[in-house]
PyMOL CGO cylinders between C-alpha atoms (Angstrom):
from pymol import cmd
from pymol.cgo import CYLINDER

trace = [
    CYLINDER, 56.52, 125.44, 26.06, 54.36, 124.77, 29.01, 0.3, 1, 1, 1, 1, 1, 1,
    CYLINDER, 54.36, 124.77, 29.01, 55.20, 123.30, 31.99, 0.3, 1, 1, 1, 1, 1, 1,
    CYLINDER, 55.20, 123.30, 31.99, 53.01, 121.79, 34.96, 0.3, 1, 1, 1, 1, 1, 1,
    CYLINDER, 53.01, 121.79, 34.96, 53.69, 121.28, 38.71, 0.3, 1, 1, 1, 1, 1, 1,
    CYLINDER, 53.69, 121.28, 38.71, 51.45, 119.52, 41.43, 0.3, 1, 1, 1, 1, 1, 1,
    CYLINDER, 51.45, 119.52, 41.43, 50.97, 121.85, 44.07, 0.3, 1, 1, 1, 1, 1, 1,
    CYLINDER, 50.97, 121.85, 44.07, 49.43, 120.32, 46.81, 0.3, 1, 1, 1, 1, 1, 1,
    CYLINDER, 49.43, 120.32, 46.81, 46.03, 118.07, 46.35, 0.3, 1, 1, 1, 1, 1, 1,
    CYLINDER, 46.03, 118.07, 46.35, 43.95, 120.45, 44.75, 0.3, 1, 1, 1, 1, 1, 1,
    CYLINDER, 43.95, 120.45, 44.75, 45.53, 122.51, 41.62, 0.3, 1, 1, 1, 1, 1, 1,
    CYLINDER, 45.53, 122.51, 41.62, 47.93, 121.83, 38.93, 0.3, 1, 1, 1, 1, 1, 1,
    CYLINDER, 47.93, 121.83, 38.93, 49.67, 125.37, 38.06, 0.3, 1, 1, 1, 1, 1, 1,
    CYLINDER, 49.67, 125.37, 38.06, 50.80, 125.25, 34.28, 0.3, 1, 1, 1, 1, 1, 1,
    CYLINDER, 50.80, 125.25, 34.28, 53.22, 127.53, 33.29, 0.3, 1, 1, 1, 1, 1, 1,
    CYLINDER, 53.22, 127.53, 33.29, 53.81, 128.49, 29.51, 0.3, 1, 1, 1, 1, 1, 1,
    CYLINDER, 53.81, 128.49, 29.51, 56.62, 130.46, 28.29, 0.3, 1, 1, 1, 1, 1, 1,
    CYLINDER, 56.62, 130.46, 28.29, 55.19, 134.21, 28.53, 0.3, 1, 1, 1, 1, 1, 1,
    CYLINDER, 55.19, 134.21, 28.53, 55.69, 133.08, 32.50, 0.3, 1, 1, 1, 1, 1, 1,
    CYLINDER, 55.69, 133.08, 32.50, 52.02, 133.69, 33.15, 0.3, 1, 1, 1, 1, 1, 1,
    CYLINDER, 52.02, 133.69, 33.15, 50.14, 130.98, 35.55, 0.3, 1, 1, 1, 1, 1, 1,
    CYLINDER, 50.14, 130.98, 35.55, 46.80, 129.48, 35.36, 0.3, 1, 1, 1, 1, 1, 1,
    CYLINDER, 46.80, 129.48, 35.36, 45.37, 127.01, 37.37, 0.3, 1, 1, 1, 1, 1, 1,
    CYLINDER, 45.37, 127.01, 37.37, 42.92, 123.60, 37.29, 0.3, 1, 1, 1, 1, 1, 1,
    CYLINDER, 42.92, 123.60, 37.29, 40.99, 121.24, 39.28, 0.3, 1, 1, 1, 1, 1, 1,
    CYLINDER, 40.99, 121.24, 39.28, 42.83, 117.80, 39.99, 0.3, 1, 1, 1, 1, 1, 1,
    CYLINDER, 42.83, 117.80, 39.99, 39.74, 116.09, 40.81, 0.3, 1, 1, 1, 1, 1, 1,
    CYLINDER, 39.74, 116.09, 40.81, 40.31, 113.85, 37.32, 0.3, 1, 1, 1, 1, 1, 1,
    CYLINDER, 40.31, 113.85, 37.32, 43.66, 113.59, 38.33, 0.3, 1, 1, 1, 1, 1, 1,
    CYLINDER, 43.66, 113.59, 38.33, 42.81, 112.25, 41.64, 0.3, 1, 1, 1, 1, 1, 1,
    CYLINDER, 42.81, 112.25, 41.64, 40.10, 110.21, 40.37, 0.3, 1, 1, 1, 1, 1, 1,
    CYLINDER, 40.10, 110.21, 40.37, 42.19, 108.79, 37.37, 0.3, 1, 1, 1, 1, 1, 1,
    CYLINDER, 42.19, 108.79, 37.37, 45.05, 108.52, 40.20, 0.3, 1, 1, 1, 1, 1, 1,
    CYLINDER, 45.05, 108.52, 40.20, 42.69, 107.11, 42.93, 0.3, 1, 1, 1, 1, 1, 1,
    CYLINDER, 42.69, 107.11, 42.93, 42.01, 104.32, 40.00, 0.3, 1, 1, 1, 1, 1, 1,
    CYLINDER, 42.01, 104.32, 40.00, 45.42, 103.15, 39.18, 0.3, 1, 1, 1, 1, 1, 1,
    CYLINDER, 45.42, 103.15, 39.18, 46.36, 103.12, 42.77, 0.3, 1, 1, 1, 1, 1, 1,
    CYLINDER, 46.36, 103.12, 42.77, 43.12, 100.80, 43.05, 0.3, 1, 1, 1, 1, 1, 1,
    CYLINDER, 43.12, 100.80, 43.05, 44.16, 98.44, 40.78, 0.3, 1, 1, 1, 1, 1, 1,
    CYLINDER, 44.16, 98.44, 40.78, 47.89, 98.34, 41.96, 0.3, 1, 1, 1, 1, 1, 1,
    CYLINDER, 47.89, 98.34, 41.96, 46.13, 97.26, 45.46, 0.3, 1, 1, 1, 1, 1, 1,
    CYLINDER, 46.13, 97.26, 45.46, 44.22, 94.85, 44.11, 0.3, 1, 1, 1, 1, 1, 1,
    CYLINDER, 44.22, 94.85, 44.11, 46.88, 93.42, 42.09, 0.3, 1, 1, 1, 1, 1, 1,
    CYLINDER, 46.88, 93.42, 42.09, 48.92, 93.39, 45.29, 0.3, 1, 1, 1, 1, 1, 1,
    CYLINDER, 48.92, 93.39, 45.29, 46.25, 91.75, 47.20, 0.3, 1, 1, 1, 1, 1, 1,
    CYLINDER, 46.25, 91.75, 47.20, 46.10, 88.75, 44.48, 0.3, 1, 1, 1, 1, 1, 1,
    CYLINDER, 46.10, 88.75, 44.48, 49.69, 88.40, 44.09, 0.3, 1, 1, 1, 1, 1, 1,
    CYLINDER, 49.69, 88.40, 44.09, 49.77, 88.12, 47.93, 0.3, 1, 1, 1, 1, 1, 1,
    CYLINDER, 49.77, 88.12, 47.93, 47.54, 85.81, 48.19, 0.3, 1, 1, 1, 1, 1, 1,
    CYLINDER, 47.54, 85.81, 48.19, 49.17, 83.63, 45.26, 0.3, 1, 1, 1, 1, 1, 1,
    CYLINDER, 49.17, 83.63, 45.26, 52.33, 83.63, 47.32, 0.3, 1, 1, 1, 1, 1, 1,
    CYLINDER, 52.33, 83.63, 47.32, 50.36, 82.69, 50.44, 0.3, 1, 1, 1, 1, 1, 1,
    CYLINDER, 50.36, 82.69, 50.44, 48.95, 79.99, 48.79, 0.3, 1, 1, 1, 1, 1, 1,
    CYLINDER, 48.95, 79.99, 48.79, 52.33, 78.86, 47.25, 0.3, 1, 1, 1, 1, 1, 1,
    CYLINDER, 52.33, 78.86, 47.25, 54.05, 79.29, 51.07, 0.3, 1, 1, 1, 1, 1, 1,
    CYLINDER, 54.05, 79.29, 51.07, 51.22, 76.93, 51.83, 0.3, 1, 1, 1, 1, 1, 1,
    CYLINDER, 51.22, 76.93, 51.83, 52.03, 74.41, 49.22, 0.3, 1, 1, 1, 1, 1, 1,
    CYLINDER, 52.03, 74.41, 49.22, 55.70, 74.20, 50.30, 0.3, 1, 1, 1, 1, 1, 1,
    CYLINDER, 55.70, 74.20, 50.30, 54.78, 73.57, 53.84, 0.3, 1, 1, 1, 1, 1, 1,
    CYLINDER, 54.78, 73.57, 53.84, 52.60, 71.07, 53.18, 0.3, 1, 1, 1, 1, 1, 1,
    CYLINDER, 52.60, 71.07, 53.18, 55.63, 69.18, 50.85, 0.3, 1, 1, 1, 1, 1, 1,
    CYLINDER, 55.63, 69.18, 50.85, 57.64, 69.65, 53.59, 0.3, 1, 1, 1, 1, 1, 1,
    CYLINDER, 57.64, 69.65, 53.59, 55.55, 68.34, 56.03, 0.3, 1, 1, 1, 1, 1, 1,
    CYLINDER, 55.55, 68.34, 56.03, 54.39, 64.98, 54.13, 0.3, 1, 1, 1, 1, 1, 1,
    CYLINDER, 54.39, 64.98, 54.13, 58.63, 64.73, 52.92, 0.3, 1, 1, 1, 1, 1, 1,
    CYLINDER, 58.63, 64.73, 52.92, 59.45, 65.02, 56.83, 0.3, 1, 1, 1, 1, 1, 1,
    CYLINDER, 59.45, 65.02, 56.83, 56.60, 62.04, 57.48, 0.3, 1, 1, 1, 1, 1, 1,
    CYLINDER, 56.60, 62.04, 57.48, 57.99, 60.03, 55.00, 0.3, 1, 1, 1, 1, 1, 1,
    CYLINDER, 57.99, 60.03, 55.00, 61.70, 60.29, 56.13, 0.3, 1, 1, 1, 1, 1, 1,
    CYLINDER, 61.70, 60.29, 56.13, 60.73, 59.25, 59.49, 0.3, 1, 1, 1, 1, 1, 1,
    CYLINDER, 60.73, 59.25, 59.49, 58.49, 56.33, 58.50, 0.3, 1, 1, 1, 1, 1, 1,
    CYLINDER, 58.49, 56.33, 58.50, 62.07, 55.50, 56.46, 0.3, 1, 1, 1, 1, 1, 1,
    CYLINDER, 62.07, 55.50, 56.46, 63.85, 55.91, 59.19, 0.3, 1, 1, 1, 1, 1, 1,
    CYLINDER, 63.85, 55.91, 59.19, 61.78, 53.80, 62.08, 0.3, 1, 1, 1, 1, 1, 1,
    CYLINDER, 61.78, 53.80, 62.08, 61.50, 51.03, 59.02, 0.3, 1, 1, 1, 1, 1, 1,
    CYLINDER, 61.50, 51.03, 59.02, 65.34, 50.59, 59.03, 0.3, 1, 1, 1, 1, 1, 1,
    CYLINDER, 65.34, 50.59, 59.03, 65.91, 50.75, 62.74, 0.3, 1, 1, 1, 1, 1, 1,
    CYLINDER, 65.91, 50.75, 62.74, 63.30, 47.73, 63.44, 0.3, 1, 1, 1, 1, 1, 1,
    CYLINDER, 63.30, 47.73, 63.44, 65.23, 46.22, 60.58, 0.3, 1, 1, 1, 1, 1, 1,
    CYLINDER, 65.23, 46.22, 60.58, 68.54, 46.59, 62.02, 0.3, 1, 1, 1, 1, 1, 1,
    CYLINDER, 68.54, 46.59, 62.02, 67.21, 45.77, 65.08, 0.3, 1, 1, 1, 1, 1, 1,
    CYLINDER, 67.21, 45.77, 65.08, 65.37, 42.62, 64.12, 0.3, 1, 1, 1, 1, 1, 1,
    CYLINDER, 65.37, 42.62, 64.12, 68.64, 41.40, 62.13, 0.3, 1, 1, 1, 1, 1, 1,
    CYLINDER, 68.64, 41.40, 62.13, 70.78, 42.55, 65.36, 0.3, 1, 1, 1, 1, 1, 1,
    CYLINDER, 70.78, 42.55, 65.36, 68.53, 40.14, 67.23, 0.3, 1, 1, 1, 1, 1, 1,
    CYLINDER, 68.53, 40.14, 67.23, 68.76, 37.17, 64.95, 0.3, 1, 1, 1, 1, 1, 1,
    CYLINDER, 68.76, 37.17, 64.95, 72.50, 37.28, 64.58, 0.3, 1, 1, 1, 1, 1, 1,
    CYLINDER, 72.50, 37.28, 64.58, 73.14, 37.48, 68.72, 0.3, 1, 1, 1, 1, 1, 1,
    CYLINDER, 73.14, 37.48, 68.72, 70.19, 35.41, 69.83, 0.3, 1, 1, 1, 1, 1, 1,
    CYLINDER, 70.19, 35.41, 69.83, 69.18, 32.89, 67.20, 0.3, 1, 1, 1, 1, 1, 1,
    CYLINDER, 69.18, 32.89, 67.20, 72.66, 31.96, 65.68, 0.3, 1, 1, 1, 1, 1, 1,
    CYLINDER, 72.66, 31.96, 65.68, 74.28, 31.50, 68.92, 0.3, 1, 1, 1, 1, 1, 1,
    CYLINDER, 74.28, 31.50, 68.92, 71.01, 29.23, 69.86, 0.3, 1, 1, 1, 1, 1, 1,
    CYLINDER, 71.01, 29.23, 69.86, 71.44, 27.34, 66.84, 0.3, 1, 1, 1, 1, 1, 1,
    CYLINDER, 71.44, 27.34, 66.84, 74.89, 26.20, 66.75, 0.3, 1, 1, 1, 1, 1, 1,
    CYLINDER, 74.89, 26.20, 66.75, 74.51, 24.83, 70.14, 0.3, 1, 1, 1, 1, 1, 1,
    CYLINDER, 74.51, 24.83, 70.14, 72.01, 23.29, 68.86, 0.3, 1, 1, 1, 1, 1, 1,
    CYLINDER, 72.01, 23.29, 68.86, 73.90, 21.71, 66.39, 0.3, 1, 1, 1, 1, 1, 1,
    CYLINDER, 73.90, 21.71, 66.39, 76.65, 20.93, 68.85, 0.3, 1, 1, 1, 1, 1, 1,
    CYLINDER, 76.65, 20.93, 68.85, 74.71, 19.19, 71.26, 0.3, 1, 1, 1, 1, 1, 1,
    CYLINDER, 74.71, 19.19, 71.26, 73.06, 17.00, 68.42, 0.3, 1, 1, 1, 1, 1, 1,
    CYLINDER, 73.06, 17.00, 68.42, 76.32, 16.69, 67.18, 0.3, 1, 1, 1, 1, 1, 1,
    CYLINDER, 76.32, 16.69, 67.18, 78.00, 15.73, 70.27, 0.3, 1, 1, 1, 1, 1, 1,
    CYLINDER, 78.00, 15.73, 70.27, 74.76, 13.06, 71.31, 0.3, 1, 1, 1, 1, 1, 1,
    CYLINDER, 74.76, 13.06, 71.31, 75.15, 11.15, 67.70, 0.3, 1, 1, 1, 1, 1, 1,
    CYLINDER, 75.15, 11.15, 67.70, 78.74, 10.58, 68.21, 0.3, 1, 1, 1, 1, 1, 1,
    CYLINDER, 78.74, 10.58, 68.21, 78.30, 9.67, 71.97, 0.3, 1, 1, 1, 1, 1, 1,
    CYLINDER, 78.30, 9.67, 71.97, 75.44, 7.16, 70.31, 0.3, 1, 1, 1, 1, 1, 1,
    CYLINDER, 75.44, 7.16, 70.31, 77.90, 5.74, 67.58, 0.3, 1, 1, 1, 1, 1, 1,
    CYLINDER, 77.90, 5.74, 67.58, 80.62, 5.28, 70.20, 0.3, 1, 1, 1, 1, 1, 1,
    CYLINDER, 80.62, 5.28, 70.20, 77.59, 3.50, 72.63, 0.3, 1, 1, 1, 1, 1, 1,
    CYLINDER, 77.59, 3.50, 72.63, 77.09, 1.03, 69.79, 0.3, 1, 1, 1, 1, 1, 1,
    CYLINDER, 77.09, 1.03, 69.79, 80.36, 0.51, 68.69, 0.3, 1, 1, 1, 1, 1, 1,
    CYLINDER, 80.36, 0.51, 68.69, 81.39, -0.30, 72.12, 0.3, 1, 1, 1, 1, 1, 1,
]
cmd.load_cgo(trace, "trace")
């Protein structure tokens, strides 16, 4: 049964069962763990850069969703607004209208009459 320990950066001390010790280089361990770490980074870097990329997506939506609810918005005020205007100005304007035509013809049928 053998059993191995990392001591430090520079030896891996293996034990077997008689309890006596020997010793190797790590530099394939380092390399080999100098290589995984490499491509966890550059994994890392890519999936960062796919989520900066999707962060930028969802800001642009938001930004062209907030444009269009404002355009939505400034459309239905100058529609309430223009109907606001018709209803107190032009109404008011027109049934006077219509009074004061009204109000002439029967003065004119009462000028012939008489």
């Amino acid at each position: 049964m053998s059993q191995m320990f990392w001591c430090g950066k520079k030896t891996i001390l293996s034990f077997n069962s008689s309890g006596s010790s020997s010793s190797s280089s790590s530099s394939s361990s380092r390399s080999s763990i100098k290589s995984s770490s490499g491509s966890r980074s550059s994994s890392s870097k890519s999936s960062s850069s796919s989520s900066k990329v999707v962060v930028v997506i969802e800001e642009v939506v938001i930004v062209i969703v907030v444009i269009v609810v404002v355009h939505v918005v400034v459309v239905v005020v100058v529609v309430v607004v223009v109907v606001v205007v018709v209803v107190v100005v032009v109404v008011p304007v027109v049934v006077v209208h219509v009074i004061i035509v009204v109000e002439v013809g029967l003065v004119l049928v009462v000028v012939v009459v008489v």
